[in-house]
C-alpha positions as CSV (number, residue, x, y, z in Angstrom):
1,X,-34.7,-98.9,-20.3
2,X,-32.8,-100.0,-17.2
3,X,-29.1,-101.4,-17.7
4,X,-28.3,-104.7,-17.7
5,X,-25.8,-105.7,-14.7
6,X,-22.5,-105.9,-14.8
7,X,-21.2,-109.8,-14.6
8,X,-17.7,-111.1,-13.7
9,X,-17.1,-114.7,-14.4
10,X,-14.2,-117.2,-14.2
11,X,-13.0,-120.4,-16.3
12,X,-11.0,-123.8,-15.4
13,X,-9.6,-126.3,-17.8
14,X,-7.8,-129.4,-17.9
15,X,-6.0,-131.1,-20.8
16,X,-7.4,-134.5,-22.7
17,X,-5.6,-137.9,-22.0
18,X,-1.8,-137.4,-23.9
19,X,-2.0,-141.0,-25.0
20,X,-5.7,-140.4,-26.7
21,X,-4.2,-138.3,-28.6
22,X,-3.2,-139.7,-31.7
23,X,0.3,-139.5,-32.9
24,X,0.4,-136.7,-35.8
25,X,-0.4,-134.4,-32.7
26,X,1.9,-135.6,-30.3
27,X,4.8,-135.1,-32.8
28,X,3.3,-131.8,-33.7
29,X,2.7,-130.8,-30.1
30,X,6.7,-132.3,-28.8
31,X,8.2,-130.4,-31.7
32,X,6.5,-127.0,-30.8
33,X,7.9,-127.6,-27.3
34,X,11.0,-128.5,-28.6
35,X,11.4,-125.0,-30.5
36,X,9.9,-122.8,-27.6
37,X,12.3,-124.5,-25.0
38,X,15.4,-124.3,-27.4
39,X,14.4,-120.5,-27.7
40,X,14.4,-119.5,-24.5
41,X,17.8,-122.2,-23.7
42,X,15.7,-124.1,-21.2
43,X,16.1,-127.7,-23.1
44,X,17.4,-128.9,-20.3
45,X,13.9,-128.7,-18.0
46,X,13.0,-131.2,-16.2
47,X,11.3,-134.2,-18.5
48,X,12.3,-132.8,-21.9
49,X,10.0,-131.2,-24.6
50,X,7.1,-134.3,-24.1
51,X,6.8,-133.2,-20.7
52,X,6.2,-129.4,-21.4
53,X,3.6,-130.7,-23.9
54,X,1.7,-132.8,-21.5
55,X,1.3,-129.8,-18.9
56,X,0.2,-127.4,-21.7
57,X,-2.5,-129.3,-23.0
58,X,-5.2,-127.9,-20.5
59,X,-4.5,-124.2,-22.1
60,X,-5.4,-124.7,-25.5
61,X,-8.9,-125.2,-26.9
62,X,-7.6,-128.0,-29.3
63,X,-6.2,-130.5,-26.4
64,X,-8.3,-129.3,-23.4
65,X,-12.0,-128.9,-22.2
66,X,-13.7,-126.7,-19.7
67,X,-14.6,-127.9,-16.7
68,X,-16.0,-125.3,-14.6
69,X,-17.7,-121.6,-15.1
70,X,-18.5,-119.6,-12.1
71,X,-20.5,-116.2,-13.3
72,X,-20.8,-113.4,-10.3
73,X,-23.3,-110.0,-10.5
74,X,-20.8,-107.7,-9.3
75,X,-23.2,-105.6,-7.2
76,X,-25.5,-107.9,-6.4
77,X,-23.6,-111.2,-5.5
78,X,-26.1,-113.5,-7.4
79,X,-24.4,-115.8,-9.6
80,X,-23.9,-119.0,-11.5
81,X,-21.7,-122.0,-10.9
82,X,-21.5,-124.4,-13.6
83,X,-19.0,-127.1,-13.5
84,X,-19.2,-131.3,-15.1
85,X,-21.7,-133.9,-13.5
86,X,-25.1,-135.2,-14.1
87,X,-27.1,-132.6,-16.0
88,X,-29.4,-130.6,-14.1
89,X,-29.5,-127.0,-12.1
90,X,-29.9,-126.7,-8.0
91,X,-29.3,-124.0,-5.8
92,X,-26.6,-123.5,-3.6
93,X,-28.0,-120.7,-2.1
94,X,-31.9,-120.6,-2.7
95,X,-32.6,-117.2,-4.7
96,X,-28.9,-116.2,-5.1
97,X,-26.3,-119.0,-6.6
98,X,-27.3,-121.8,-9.3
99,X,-25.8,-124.7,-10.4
100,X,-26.0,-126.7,-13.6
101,X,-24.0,-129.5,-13.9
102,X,-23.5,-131.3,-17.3
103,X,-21.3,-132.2,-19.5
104,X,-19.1,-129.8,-21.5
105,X,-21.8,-128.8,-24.1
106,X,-24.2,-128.6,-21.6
107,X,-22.2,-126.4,-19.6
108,X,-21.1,-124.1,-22.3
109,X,-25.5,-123.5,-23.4
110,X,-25.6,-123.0,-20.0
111,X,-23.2,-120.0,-20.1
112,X,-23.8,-118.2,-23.2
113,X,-27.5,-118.3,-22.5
114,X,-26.8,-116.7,-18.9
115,X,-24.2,-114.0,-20.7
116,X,-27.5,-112.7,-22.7
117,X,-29.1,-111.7,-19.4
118,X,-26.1,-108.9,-18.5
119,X,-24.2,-106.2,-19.6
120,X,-20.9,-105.9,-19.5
121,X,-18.9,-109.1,-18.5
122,X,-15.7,-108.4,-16.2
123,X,-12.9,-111.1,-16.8
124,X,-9.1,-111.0,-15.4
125,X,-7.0,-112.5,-18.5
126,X,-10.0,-112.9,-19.9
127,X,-9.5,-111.8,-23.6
128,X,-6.1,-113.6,-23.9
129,X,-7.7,-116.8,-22.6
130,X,-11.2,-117.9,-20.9
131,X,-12.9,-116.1,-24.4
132,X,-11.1,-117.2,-26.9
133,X,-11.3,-120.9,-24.8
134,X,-15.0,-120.7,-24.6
135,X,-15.4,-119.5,-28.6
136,X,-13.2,-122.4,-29.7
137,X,-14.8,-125.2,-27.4
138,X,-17.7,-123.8,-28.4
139,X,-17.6,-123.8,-32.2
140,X,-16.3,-127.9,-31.5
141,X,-19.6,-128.5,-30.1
142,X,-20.8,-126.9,-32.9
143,X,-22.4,-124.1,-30.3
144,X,-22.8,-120.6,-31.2
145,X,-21.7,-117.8,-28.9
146,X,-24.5,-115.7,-27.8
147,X,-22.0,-112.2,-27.2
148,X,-19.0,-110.9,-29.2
149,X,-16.6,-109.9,-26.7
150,X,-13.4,-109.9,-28.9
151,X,-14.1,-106.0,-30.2
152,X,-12.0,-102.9,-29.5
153,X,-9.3,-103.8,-27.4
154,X,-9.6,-100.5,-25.9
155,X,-13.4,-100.4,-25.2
156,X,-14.6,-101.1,-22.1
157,X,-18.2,-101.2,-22.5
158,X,-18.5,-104.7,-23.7
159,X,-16.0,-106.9,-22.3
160,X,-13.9,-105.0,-19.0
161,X,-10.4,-107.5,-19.0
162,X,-9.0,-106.3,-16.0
163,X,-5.6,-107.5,-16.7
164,X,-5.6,-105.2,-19.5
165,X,-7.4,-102.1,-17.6
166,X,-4.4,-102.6,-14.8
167,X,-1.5,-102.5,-16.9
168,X,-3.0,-99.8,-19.1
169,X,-3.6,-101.8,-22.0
170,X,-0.1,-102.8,-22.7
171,X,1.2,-99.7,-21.3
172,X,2.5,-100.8,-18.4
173,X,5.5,-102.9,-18.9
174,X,4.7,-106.0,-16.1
175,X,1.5,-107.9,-16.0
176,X,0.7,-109.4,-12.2
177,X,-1.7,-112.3,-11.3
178,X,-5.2,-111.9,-10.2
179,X,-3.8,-112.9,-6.5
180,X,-1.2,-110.1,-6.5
181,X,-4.3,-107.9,-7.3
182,X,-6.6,-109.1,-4.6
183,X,-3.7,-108.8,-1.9
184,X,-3.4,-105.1,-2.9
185,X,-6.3,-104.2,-2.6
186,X,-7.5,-105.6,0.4
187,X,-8.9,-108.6,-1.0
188,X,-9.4,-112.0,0.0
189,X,-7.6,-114.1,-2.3
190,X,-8.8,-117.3,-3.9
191,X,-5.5,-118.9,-3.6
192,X,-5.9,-118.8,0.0
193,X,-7.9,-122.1,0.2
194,X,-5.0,-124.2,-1.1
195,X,-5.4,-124.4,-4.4
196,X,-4.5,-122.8,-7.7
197,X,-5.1,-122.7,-11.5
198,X,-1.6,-125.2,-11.4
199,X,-3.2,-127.9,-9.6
200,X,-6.7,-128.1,-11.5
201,X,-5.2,-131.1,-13.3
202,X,-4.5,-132.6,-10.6
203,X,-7.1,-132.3,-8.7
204,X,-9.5,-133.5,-11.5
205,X,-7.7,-137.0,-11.7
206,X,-8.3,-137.6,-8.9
207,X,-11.5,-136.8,-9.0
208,X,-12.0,-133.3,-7.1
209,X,-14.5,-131.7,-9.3
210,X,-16.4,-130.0,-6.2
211,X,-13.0,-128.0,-5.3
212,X,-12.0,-127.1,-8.6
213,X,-16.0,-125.7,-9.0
214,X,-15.6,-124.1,-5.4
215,X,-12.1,-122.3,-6.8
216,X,-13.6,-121.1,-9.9
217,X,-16.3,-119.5,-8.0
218,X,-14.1,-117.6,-5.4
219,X,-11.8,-116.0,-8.4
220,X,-15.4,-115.0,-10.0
221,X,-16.1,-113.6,-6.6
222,X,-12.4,-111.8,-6.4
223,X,-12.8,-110.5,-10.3
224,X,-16.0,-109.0,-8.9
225,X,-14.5,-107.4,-6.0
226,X,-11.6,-106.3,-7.8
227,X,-13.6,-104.2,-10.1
228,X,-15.9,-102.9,-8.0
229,X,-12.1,-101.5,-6.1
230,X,-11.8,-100.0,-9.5
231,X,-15.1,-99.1,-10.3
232,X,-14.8,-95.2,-9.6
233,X,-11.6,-94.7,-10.4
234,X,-9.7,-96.5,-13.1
235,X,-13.4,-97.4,-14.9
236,X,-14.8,-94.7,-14.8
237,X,-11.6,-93.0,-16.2
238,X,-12.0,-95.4,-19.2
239,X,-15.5,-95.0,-19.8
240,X,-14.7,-90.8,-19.9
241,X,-17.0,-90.5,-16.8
242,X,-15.7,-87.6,-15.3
């Protein structure tokens, strides 16, 4: 039986309205700042522990939504852009990129019924974040997750996170972004557009949902790249190729 391809994909987020959220959780949320800032002696930042709370709420799955999900074949460049709109799927690209836009639900059927068609998914940061993200948003929408890729953290076969595979696991004492990556290695980066994961809030206010979904596919296509750069070398070491 042939192998399924290999698929990298990326994630963006932003964070629910602060003052939806009712006021058990703001308390909750300002105190856990409160306690992280006091920690590390930065209480004195810039807007207090209610500001660090507002920023944060795009990166977790219990004050934040995904917004966008950009899937790339890493040897083939077909892919998958998914991102919030009026539900339906067009092509970008006729024959290579779709597009289904929808609602956050919509979006995350969309994705786990596209995971089933591959192999092993490629991610950068993807088991400390985009995965558990997608599990949790999906279990709110009461969705079930077509692909365990929380295993082994030291199996490869399912789930490549590159972050991990680059700094051997935890080996390696510094962990660098995605962008440091791509510049390394010849790579075009997807920061190089002017924008980054920082300004997705931003840019969703006012209203730039076709930039952040243009964003989200270029770091898809960079993951892709970036392990096909590591392919025969560092992944093939893992998987006790030769």
């Amino acid at each position: 039986m042939a192998r399924r391809p290999t698929i990298a994909f990326d994630m963006e987020t932003v964070g629910v309205d602060w003052d939806g959220l009712d006021e058990p959780t703001r308390t909750y949320l300002v105190g856990r700042s409160t306690r992280r800032l006091a920690s590390s002696g930065r209480l004195d930042t810039e807007g207090g522990p209610e500001a660090v709370a507002r920023e944060a709420l795009g990166l977790s799955p219990g004050t934040g939504r995904v917004v966008a999900i950009a899937l790339q074949n890493v040897h083939s460049g077909h892919g998958a852009l998914l991102y919030e709109g009026t539900e339906g799927w067009t092509e970008i690209e006729p024959g290579k990129t779709q597009v289904y836009r929808g609602d956050e639900a919509g979006i995350l059927r969309a994705f786990w019924e596209l995971l089933e068609q591959y192999g092993r998914v490629v991610t950068y940061h993807g088991r400390g974040f985009d995965i558990p993200f997608a599990y949790l948003r999906s279990a709110l929408h009461g969705i079930r997750p077509s692909r365990q890729l929380l295993g082994n953290r030291f199996s490869i076969v399912d789930h490549c996170d590159l972050a991990e595979v680059l700094t051997f696991f935890g080996a390696a004492q510094e962990r660098f972004s995605l962008d440091y990556w791509c510049r390394r290695f010849g790579i075009t980066s997807p920061k190089e557009k002017g924008i980054d994961g920082s300004q997705v809030g931003a840019y969703y206010r006012d209203g730039r949902i076709d930039e952040i979904a243009e964003y989200c596919l270029r770091d898809a296509v960079a993951t892709a790249e970036l392990y096909r750069k590591v392919e025969k070398t560092l992944i093939d070491l893992y998987l006790k190729r030769g």
